[in-house]
Structures are given as structure tokens and as C-alpha cells.
C-alpha positions as CSV (number, residue, x, y, z in Angstrom):
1,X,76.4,-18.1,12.3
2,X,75.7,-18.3,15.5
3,X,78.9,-15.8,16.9
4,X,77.9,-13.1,14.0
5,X,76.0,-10.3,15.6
6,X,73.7,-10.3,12.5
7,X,73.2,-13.7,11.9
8,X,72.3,-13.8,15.9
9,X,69.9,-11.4,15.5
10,X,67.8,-12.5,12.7
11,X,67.8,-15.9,14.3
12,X,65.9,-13.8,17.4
13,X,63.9,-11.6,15.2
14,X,62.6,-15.0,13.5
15,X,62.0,-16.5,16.9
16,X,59.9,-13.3,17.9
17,X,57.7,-13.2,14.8
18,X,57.2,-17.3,15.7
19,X,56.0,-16.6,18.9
20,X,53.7,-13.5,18.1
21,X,51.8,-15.2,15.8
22,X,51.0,-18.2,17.6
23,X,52.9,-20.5,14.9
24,X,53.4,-23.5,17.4
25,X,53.3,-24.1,21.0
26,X,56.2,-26.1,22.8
27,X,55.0,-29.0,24.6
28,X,56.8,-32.5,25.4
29,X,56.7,-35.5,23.2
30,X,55.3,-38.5,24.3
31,X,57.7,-41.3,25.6
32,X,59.0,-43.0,22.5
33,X,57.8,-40.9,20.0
34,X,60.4,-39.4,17.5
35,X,61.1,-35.5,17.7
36,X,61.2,-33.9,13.7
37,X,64.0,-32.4,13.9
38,X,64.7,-28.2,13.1
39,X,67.0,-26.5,10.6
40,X,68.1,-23.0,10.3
41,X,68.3,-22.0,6.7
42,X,71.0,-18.5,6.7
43,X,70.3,-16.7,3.3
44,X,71.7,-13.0,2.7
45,X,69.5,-10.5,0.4
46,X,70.8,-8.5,-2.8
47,X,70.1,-5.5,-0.5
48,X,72.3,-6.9,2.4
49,X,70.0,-7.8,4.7
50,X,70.4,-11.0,6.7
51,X,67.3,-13.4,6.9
52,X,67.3,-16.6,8.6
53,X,64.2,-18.9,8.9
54,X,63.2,-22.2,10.7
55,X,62.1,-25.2,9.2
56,X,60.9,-28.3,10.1
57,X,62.6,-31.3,8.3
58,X,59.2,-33.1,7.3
59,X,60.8,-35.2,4.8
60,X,61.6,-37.2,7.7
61,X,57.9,-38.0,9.0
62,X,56.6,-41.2,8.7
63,X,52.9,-41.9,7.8
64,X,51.6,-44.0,11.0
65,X,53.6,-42.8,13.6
66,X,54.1,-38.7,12.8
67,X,50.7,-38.7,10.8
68,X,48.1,-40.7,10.0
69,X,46.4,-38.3,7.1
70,X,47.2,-35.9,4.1
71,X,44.9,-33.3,2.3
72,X,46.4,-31.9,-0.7
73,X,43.3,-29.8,-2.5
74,X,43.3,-29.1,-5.8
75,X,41.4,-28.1,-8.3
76,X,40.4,-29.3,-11.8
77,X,40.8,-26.6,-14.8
78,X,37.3,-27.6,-15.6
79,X,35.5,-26.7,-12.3
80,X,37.0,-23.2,-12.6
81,X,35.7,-22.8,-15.6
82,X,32.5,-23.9,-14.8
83,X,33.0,-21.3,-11.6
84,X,34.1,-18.2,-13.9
85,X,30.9,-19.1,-16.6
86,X,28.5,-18.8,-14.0
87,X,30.0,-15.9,-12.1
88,X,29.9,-13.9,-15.7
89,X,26.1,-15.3,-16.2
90,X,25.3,-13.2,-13.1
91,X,27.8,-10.3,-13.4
92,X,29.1,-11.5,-10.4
């Protein structure tokens, strides 16, 4: 992918829209500390277009040394109800 003209372009275009919006910013690991490693995944569009995007392969973190918490919000069918009810009590 990397000696296709297209393929190397989307791979930059990717990079750019990364950088503009502030997604991550490069610094050095730690000594010792394990790097999660990057993957490009090529896909091509039913209307030709070539997109490529970068991704983090997470699956290989390990809780105590890459992360020490997880947050996974959800939300009960019952408390939205209770939200909607309300809301329509005071035509909100």
C-alpha cells in the first residue's frame, strides 16, 4: 500500500486530519513500559474512493500496567423512561 500513489495519500490525508484535531500528542514512553502498537486498516469505497484509518491495537493493553480504570456508561431502559415521562409532564 505503501508504493500506491493513492493508498500513500490517504495514509497522509489521515495523518493531517489526526494532527488538526488534536487526537494525540507524541511523546516518549517511559523506560520499560510497553508501546500499543498501530495498524493501518486499507478499505476501498463502492464509489472508489480510497480510505485508510489508524488504529490502536487495544486488545493488547493490560489492566495494571497500560491502565488502571474503565468507565463503560450505560443506561437502564427504565431511567429513560422515567426521563421521557417527566420531560412530557412539562412539555419539555
Amino acid at each position: 500500500a505503501l508504493a500506491h500513489p493513492g493508498w500513500h495519500a490517504s495514509m497522509m490525508e489521515e495523518l493531517a486530519n489526526i494532527e488538526a484535531r488534536g487526537v494525540w500528542t507524541p511523546v516518549d514512553a517511559p523506560p520499560g513500559t510497553p508501546v500499543i502498537p498501530l495498524k493501518w486498516v486499507f478499505r476501498k469505497k463502492t464509489n472508489g474512493k480510497l480510505k485508510s484509518r489508524l488504529v490502536a491495537l487495544g486488545y493488547r493493553q493490560v489492566f495494571g500496567r497500560d491502565f488502571n480504570s474503565s468507565f463503560s456508561p450505560v443506561a437502564l431502559g427504565s431511567s429513560i423512561r422515567l426521563a421521557l415521562a417527566v420531560a412530557s409532564q412539562h412539555n419539555w
